[in-house]
FISE-336065 format. One line per 8 residues: number of its first residue (from 0); their letters; for each residue y, x, z of C-alpha. Coordinates in steps of 0.25 Angstrom, whole numbers, plus 5000, padded with zeros to 4 digits. Layout:
# residues N
NUM> a> Y X Z  ... .
END
This chain:
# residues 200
0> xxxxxxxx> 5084 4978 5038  5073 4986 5036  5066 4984 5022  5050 4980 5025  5038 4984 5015  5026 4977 5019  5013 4984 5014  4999 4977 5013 .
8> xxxxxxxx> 4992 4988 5017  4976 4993 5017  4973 5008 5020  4960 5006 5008  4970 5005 4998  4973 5017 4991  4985 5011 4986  4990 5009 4999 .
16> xxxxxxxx> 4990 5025 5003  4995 5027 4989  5008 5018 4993  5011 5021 5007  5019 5033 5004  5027 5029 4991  5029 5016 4999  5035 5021 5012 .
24> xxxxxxxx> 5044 5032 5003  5050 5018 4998  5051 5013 5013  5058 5024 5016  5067 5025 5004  5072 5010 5007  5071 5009 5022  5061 4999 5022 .
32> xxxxxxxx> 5047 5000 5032  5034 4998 5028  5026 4987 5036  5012 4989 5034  5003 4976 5034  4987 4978 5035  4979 4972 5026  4964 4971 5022 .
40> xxxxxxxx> 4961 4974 5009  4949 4970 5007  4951 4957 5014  4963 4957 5004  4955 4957 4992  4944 4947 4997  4956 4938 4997  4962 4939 4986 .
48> xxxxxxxx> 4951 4943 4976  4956 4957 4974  4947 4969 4972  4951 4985 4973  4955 4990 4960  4944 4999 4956  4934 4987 4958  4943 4977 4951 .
56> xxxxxxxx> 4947 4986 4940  4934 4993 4939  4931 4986 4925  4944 4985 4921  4944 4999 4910  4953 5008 4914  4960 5001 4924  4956 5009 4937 .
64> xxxxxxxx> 4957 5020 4928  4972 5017 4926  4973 5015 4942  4969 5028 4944  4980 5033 4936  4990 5025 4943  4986 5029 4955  4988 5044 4954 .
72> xxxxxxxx> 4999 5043 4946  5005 5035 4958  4999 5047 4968  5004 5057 4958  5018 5049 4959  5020 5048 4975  5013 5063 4977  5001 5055 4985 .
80> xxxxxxxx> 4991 5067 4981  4983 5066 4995  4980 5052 4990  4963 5052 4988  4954 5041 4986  4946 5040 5000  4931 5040 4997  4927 5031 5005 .
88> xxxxxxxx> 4937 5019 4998  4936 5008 4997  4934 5007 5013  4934 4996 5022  4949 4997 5029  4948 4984 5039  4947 4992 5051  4960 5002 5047 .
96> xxxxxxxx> 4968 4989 5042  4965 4984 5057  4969 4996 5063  4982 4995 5052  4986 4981 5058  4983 4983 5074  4993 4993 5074  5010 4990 5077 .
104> xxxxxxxx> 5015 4989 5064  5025 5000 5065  5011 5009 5067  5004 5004 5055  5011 5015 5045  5006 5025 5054  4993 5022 5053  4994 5020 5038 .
112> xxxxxxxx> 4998 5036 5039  4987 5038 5046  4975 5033 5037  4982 5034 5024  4980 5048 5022  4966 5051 5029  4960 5039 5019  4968 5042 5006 .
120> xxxxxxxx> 4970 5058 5008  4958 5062 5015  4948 5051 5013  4942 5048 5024  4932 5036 5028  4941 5028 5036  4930 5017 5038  4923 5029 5047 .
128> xxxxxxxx> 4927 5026 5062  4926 5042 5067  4936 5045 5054  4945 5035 5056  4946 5038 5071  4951 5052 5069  4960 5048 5059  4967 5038 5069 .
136> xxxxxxxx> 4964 5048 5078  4971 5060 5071  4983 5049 5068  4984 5045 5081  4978 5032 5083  4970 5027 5093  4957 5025 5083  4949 5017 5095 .
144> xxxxxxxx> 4961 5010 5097  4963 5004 5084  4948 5001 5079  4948 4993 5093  4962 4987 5088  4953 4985 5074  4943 4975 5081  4953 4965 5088 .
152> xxxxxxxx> 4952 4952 5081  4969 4952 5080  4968 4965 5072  4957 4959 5063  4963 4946 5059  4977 4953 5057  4970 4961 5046  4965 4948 5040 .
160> xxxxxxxx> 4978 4940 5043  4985 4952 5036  4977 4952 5025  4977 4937 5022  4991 4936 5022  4994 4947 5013  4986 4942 5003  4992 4927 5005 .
168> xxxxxxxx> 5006 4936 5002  5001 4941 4990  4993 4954 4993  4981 4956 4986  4979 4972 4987  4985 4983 4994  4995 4988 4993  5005 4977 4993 .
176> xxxxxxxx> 5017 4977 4999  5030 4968 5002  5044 4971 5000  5052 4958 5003  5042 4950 5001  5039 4956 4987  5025 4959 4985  5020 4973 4979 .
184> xxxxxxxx> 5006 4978 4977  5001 4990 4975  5008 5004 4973  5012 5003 4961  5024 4994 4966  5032 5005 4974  5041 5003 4961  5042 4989 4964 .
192> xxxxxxxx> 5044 4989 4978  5055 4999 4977  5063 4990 4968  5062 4979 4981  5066 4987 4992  5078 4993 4983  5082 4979 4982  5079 4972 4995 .
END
């Protein structure tokens, strides 16, 4: 039986471009499939009280400081060196998180391909229709398609479904992810999660 890693996932997380390699190196390694499951962040936090780091920490000396180190060291670790801030973050992902869960979920990491690298490599305003349309475009997707798929009231409650029961399993942030019912967040697990698929 084929081994499952479930990932909460929100393309506005940097976090969630810097796992996506690393974690399907591990998928690969121990024959198991990632299933992506969209969330809203934002919506996320409104829940549970969270915040994004650097407004949390921001009067917390030295610690976004020391996040920053972490971060490249963890870039500098996995060889991510096309990974860039995008200059428009933090940006508004509900329409991209609706597109995410319209689609079979077989397609999803496909479309997580697709966007990754033109928002944490090139930096572009994703939150702009005409950008966005050419990157759908250029990845193969019907961009007029799914912004129609993005206005169905089905698609827009399964974002908030989604949403709400992560954060009723647990999820406070992205990325979290599932491994036998095990919950790990953030990147800085791969260690962890390793350990459980070795063993499952």
């Amino acid at each position: 039986m084929t081994k499952t890693i479930e990932l909460i996932f929100d393309f506005v997380s940097p976090n969630a471009y810097l796992i996506w390699s690393p974690l399907k190196a591990l998928a690969e390694k121990y024959g198991a499939a990632i299933e992506i499951t969209p969330a809203f962040l934002g919506g996320m936090h409104k829940l549970t009280g969270n915040a994004p780091p650097f407004i949390r920490d921001a009067d917390v000396k030295g610690k976004n400081a020391y996040a920053m180190l972490e971060m490249n060291r963890f870039i500098k670790r996995h060889g991510l060196t096309q990974f860039k801030m995008n200059p428009h973050f933090p940006f508004n992902t509900v329409t991209l998180q609706r597109m995410l869960i319209a689609l079979p979920p077989e397609q999803r990491a496909g479309f997580v391909e697709t966007l990754l690298p033109a928002i944490w490599e090139q930096g572009l305003d994703v939150t702009d229709a005409e950008t966005l349309g050419k990157i759908l475009q250029d990845g193969g997707y019907d961009a007029k398609a799914l912004m129609a798929k993005t206005q169905e009231p089905a698609v827009k409650q399964a974002l908030i479904d989604n949403s709400e029961q992560a954060v009723e399993r647990g999820a406070f942030g992205i990325p979290t992810i599932y491994v036998d019912g095990e919950i790990y967040f953030g990147k800085e697990r791969l260690g962890q999660i390793e350990e459980q698929l070795a063993t499952s």
